[in-house]
Backbone as CSV, one residue per row, in Angstrom:
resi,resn,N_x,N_y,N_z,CA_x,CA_y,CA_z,C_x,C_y,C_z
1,UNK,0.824,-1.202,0.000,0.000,0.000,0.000,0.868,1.265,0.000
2,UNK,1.981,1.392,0.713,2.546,2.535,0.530,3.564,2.758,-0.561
3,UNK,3.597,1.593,-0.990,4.110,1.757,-2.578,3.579,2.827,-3.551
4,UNK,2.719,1.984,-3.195,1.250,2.635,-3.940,0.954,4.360,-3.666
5,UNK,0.599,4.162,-2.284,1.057,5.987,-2.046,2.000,6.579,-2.545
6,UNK,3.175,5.953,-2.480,4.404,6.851,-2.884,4.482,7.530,-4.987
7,UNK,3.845,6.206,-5.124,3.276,6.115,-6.856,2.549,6.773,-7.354
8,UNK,1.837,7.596,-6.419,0.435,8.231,-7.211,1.274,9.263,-7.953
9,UNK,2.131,10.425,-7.056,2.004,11.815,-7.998,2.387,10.958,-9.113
10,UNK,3.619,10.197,-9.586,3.933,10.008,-10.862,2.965,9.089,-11.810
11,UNK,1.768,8.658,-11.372,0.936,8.399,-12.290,0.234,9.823,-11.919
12,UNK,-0.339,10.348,-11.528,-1.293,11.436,-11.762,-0.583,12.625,-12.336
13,UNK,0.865,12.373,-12.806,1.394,13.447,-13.514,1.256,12.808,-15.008
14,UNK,1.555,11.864,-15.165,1.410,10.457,-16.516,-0.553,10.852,-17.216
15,UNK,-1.008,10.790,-15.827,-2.659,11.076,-16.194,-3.166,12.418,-16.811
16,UNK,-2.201,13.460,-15.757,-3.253,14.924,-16.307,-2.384,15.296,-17.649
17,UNK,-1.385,14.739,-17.898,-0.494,15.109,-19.110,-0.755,14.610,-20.419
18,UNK,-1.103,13.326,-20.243,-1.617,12.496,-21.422,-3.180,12.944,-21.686
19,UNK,-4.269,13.595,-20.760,-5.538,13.731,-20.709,-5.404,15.047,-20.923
20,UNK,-4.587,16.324,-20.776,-5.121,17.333,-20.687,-5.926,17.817,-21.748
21,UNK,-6.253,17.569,-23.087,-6.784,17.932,-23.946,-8.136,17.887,-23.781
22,UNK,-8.311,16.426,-22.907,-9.970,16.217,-22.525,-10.167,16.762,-21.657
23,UNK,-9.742,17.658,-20.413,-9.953,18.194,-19.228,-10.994,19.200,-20.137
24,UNK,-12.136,19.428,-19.005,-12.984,20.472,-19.030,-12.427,22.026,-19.161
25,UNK,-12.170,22.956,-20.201,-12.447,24.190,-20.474,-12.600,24.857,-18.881
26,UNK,-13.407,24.780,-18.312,-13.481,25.574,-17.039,-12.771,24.863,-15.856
27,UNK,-12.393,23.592,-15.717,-11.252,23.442,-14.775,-9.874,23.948,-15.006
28,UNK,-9.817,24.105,-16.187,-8.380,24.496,-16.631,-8.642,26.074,-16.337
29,UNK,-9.689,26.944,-16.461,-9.544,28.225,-16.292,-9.672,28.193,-14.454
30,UNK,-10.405,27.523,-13.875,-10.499,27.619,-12.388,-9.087,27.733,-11.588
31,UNK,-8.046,26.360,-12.278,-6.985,26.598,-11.896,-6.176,27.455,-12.578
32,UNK,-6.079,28.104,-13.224,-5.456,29.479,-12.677,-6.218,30.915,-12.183
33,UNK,-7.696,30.546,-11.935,-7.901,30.909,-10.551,-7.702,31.138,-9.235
34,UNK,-7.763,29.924,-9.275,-7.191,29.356,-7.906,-5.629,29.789,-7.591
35,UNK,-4.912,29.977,-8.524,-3.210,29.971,-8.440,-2.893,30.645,-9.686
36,UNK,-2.454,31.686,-8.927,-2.862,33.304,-9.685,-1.239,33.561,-10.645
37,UNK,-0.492,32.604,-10.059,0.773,32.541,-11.096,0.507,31.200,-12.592
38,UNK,-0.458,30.707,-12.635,-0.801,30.171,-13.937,-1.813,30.852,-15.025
39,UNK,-1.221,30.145,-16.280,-1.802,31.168,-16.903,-2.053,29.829,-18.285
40,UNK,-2.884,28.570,-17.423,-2.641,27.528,-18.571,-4.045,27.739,-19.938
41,UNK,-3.786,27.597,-21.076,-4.549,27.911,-22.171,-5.396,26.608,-22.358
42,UNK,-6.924,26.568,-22.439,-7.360,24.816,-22.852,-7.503,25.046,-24.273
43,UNK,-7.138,23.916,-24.484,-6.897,23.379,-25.678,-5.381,23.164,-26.094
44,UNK,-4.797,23.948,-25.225,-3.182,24.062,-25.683,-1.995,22.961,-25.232
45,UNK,-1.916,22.100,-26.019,-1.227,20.759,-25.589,0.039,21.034,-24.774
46,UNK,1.048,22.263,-25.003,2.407,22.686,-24.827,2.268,23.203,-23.555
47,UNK,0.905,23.214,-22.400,0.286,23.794,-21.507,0.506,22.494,-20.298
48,UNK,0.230,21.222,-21.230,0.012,19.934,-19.970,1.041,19.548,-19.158
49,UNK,2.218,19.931,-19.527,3.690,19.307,-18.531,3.599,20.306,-17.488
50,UNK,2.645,21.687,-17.964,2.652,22.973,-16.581,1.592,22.379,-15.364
51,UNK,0.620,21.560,-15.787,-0.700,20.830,-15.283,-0.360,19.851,-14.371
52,UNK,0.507,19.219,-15.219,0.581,18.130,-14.533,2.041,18.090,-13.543
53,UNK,2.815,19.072,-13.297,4.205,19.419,-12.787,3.610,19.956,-11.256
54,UNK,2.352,21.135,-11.663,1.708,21.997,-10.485,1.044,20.919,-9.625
55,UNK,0.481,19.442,-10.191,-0.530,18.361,-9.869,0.237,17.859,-9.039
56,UNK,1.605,17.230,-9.296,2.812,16.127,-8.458,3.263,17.093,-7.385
57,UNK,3.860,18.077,-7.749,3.910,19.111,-6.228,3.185,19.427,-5.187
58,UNK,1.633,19.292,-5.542,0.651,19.875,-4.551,0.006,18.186,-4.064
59,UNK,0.297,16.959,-4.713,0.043,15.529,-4.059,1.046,15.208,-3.469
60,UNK,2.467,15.557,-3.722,3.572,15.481,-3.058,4.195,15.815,-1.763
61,UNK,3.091,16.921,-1.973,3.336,17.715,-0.392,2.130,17.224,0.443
62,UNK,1.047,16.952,0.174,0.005,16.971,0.679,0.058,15.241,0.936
63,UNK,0.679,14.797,0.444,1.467,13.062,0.967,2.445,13.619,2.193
64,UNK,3.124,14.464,2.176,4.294,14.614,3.888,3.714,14.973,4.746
65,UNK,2.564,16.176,4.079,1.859,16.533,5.337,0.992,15.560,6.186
66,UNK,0.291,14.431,5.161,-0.422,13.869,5.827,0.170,12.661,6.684
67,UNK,1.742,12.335,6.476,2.361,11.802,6.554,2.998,12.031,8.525
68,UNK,3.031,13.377,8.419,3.410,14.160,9.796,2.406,14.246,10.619
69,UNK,1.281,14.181,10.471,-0.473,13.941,10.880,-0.871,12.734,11.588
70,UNK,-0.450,12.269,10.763,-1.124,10.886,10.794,0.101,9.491,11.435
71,UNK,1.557,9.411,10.696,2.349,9.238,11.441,3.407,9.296,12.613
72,UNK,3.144,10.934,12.274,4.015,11.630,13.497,5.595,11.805,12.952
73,UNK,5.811,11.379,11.646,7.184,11.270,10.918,7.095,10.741,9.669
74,UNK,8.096,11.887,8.892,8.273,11.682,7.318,9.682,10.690,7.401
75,UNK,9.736,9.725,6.654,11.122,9.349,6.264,11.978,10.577,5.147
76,UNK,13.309,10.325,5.164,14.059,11.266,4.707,13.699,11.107,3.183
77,UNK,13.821,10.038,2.325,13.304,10.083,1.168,12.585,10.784,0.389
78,UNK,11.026,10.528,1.270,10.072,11.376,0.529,10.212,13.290,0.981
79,UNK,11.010,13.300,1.722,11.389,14.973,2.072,12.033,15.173,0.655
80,UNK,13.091,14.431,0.438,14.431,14.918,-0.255,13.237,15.162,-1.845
81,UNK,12.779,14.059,-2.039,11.660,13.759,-3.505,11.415,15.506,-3.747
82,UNK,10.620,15.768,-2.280,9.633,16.842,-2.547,10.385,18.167,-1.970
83,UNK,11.703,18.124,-1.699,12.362,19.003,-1.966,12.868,19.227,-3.528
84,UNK,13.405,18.506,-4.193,13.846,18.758,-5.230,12.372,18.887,-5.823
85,UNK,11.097,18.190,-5.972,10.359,18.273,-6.576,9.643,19.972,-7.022
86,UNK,10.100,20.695,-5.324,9.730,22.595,-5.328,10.865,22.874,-6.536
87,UNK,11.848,22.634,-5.871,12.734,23.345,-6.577,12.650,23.316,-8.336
88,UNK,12.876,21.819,-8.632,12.648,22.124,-9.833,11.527,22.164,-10.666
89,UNK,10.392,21.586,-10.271,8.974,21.456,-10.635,8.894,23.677,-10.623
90,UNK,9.284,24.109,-8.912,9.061,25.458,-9.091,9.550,26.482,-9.925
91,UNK,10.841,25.937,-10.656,11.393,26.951,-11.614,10.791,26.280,-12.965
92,UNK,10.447,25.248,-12.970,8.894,24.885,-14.391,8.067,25.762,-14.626
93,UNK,7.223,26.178,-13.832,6.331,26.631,-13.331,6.373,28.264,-13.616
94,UNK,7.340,28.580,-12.829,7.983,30.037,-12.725,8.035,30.199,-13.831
95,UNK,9.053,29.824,-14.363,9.768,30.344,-16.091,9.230,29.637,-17.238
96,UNK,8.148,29.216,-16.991,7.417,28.553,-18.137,8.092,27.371,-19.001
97,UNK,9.285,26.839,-18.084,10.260,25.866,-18.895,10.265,24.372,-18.511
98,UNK,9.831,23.604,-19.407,9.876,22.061,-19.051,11.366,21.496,-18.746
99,UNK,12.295,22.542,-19.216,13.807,21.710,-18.982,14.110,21.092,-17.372
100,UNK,13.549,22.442,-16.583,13.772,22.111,-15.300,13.273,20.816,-14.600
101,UNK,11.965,20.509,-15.048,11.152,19.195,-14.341,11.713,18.355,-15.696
102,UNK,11.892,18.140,-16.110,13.295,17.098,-17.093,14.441,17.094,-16.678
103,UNK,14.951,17.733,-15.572,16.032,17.767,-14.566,15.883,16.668,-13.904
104,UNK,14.943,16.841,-12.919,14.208,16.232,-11.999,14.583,14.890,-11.777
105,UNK,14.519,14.115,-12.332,14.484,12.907,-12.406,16.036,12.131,-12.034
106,UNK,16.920,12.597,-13.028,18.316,12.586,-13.268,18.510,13.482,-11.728
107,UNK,18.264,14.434,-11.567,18.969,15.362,-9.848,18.586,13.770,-8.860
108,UNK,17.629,13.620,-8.682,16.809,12.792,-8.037,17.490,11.606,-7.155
109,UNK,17.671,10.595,-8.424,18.775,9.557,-8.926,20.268,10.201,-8.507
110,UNK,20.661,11.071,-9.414,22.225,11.232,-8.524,22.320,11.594,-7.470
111,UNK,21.449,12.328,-6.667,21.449,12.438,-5.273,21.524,10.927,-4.534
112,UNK,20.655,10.618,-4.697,20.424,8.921,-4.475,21.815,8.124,-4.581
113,UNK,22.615,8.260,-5.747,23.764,7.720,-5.261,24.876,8.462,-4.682
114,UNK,25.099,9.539,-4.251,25.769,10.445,-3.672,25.633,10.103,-2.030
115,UNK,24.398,9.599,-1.809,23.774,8.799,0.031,24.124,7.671,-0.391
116,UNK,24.180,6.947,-0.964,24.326,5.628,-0.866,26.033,5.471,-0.890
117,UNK,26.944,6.350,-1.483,28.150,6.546,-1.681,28.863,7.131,-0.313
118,UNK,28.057,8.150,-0.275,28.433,8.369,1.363,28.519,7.677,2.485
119,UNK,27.208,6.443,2.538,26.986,5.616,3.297,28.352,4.956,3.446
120,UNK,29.180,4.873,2.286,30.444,4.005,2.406,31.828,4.321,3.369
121,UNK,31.403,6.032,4.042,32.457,6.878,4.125,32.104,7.166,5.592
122,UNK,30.425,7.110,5.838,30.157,7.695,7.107,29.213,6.486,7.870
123,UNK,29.318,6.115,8.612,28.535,4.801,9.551,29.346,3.680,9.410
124,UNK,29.272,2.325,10.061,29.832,1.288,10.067,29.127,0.379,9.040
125,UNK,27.810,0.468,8.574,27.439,0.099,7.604,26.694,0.545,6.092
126,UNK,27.342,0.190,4.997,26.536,0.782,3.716,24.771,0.755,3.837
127,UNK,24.933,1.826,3.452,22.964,2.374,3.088,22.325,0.983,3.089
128,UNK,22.375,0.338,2.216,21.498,-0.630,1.565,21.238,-1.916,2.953
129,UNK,22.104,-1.844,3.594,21.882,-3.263,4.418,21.563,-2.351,5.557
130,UNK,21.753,-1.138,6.092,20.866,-0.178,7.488,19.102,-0.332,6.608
131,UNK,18.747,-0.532,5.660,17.518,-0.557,4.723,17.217,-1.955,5.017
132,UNK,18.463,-2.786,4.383,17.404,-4.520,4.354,18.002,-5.554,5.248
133,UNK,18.735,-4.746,6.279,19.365,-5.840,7.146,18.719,-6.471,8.386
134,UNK,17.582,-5.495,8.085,16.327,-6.481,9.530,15.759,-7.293,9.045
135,UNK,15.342,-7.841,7.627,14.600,-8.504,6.960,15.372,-9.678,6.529
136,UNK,16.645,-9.162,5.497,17.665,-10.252,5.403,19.010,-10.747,6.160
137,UNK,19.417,-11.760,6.337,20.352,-12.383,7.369,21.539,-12.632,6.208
138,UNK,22.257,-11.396,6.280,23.454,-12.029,5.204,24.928,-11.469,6.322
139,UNK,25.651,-12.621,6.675,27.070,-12.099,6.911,27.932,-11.603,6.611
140,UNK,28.359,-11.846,6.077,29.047,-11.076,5.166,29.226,-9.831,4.608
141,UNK,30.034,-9.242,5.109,29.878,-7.677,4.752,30.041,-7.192,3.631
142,UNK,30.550,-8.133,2.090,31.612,-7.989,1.479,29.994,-7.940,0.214
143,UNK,28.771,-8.391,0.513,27.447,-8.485,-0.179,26.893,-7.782,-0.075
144,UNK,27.142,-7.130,1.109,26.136,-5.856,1.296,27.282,-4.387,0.650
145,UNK,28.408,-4.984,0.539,29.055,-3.675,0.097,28.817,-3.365,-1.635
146,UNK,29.016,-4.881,-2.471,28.376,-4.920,-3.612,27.049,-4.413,-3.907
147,UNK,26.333,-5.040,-3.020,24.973,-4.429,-3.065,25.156,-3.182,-3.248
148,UNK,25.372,-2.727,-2.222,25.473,-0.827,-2.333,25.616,-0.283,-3.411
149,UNK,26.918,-1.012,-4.236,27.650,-0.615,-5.057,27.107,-0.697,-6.416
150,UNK,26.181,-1.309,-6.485,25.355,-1.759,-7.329,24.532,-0.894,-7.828
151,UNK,23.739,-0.486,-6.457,22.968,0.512,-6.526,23.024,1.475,-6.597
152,UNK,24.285,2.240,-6.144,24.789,3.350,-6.918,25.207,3.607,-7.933
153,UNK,25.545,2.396,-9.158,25.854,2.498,-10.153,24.389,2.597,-11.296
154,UNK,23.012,2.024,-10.195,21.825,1.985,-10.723,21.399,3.469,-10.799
155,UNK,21.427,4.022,-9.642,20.911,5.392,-9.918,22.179,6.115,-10.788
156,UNK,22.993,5.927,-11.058,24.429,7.146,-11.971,23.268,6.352,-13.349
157,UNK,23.348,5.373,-13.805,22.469,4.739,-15.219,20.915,5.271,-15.490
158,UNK,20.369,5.265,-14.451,19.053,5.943,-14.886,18.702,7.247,-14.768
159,UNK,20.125,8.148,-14.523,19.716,9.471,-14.403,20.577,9.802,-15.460
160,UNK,21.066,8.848,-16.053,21.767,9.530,-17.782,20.846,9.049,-18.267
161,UNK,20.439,8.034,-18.276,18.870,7.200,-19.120,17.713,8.440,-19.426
162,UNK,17.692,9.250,-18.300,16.987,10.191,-18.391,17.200,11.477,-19.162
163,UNK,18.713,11.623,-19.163,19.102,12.851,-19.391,19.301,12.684,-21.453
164,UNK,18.526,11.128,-21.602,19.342,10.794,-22.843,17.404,11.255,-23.318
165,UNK,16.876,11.151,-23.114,15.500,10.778,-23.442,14.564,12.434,-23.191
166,UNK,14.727,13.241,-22.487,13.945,14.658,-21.941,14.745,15.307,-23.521
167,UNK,13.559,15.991,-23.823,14.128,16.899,-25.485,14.600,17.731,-25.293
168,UNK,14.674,18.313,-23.870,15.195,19.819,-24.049,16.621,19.354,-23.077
169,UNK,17.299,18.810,-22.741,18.585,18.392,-22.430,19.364,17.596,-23.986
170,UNK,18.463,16.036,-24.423,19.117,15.731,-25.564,20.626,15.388,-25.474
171,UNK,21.637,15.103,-24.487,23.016,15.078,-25.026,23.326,14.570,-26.534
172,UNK,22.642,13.777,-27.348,22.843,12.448,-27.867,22.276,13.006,-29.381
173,UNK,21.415,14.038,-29.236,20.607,14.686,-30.042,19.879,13.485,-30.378
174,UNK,19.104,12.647,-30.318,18.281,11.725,-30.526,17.094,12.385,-30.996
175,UNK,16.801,13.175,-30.255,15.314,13.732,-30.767,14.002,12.846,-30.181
176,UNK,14.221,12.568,-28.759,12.968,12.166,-28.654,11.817,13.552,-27.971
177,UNK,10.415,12.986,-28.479,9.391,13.639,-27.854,8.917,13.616,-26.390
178,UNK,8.499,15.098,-26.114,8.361,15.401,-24.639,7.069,14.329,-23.888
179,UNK,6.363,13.577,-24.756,5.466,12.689,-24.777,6.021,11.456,-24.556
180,UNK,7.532,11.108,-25.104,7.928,9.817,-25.386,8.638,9.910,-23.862
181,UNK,9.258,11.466,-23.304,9.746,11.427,-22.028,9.048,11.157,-21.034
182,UNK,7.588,11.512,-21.159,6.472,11.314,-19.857,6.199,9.923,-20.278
183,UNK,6.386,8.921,-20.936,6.311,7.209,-21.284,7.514,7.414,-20.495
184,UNK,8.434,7.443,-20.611,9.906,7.227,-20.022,10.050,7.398,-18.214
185,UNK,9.680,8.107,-18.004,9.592,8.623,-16.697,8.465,7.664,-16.040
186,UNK,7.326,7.529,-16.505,6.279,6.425,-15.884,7.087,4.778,-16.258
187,UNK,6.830,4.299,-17.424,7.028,3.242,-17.843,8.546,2.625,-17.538
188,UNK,9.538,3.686,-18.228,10.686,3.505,-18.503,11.636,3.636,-17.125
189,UNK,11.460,4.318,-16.498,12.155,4.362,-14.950,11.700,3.035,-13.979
190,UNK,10.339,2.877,-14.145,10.223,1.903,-13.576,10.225,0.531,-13.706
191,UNK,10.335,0.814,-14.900,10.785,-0.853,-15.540,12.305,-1.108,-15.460
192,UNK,12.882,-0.307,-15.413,14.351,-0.146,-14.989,14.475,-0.394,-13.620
193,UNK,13.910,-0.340,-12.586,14.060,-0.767,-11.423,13.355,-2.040,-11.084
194,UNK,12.466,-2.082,-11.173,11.942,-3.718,-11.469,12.734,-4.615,-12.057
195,UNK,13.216,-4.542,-12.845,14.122,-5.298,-13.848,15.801,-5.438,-12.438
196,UNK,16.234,-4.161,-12.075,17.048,-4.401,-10.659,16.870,-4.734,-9.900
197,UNK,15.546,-4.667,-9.460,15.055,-5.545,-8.035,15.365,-7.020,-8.273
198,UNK,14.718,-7.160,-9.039,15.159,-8.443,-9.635,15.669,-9.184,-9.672
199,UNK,17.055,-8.815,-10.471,18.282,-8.742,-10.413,18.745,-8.771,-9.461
200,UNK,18.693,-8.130,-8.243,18.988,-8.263,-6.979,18.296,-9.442,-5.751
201,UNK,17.638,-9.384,-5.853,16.731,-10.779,-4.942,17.626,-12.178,-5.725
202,UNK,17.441,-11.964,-6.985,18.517,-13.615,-7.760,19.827,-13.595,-7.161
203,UNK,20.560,-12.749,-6.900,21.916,-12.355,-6.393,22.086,-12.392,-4.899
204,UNK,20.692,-12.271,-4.285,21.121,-12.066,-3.042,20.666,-13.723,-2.684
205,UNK,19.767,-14.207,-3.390,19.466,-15.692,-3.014,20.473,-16.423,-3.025
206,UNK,21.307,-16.235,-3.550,22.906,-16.993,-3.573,23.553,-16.926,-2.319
207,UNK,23.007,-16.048,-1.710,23.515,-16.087,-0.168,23.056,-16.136,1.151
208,UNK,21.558,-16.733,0.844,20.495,-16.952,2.003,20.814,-18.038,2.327
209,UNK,20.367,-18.155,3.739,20.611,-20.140,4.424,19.499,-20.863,3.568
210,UNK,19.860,-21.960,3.501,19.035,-23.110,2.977,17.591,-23.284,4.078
211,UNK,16.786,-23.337,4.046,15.624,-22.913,5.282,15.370,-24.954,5.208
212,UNK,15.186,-25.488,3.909,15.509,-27.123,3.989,16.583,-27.930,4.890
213,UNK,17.868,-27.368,3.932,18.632,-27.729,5.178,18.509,-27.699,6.444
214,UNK,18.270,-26.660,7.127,18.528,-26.021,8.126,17.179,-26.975,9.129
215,UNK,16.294,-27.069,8.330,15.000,-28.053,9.084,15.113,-29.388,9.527
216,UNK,16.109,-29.941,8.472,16.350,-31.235,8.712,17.388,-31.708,9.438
């Protein structure tokens, strides 16, 4: 379930972006009613990454808050998300520029391995096993350091993955569409981690006790 929570803004950014054309004429004028720094046009397709950027910020936050309410504590994660998410979602917004929330993703990710890298430098144990070391029983320190290592090499890959695919960065000049980036960002990020999880549970099974053995 809290997967699931954590999942919504980026499908409900996937939703109002791909739909904005069908949104009602007067919701689109209400909100910039409501939020007197928009100025989105209906009918205007080049309008929906502003829709749906303002949508993930205001579920994003309104996920910590309810989070501090109701739990009494945010984990650091979803802070860091919806910090970068102001920042760069807010200079979207501000300057009328999709480059910034095409940042996003790639900042996100290298932050992500910058903690997990650190983890190597500061505590007695790497990030990844203070995360899965109540659940899994591995000795060895030398698995959980791979692990880590792994995973920091996962987030450095999917935040160039990203930076290869958003049109208004382009290193590669590929030329993909700002449409093919919001597929990328829903579909494509997360199939990229699924595909590592994966990958990782097969790798780490190589080093679980035999629960057979161990019965008999």
């Amino acid at each position: 379930m809290k997967q699931l929570f954590d999942f919504f803004p980026i499908l409900l950014f996937f939703i109002l972006y791909k739909f904005y054309l069908d949104l009602p004429d007067e919701f689109i004028l209400a909100v910039n009613d409501w939020i007197p720094l928009m100025s989105l046009t209906p009918g205007e397709s080049s309008d929906a990454i502003y829709l749906a950027t303002l949508a993930a910020i205001v579920v994003t936050l309104i996920q910590v808050v309810l989070a501090v309410i109701i739990a009494k504590k945010v984990e650091k994660m979803p802070l860091i998300t919806l910090g970068l998410l102001l920042v760069f979602g807010g200079a979207t917004l501000a300057f009328k520029d999709p480059l910034f929330i095409q940042w996003k993703p790639t900042a996100i990710n290298w932050l992500f391995a910058l903690v997990f890298l650190g983890s190597h430098l500061i505590g007695e144990k790497p990030l990844i096993q203070r995360m899965m070391g109540h659940a899994i029983e591995i000795d060895d320190p030398r698995v959980w350091f791979r692990l880590n290592l792994s995973w920091i090499g996962f987030f450095i890959v999917a935040g160039v993955a990203n930076l290869i695919v958003a049109p208004e960065i382009d290193p590669l000049g590929l030329q993909f569409s700002e449409d093919s980036w919001v597929d990328f960002k829903l579909f494509g990020l997360m199939g990229m981690t699924v595909a590592f999880v994966i990958a990782q549970a097969f790798y780490l099974a190589r080093f679980m006790p035999d629960t057979d053995e161990e019965t008999s």
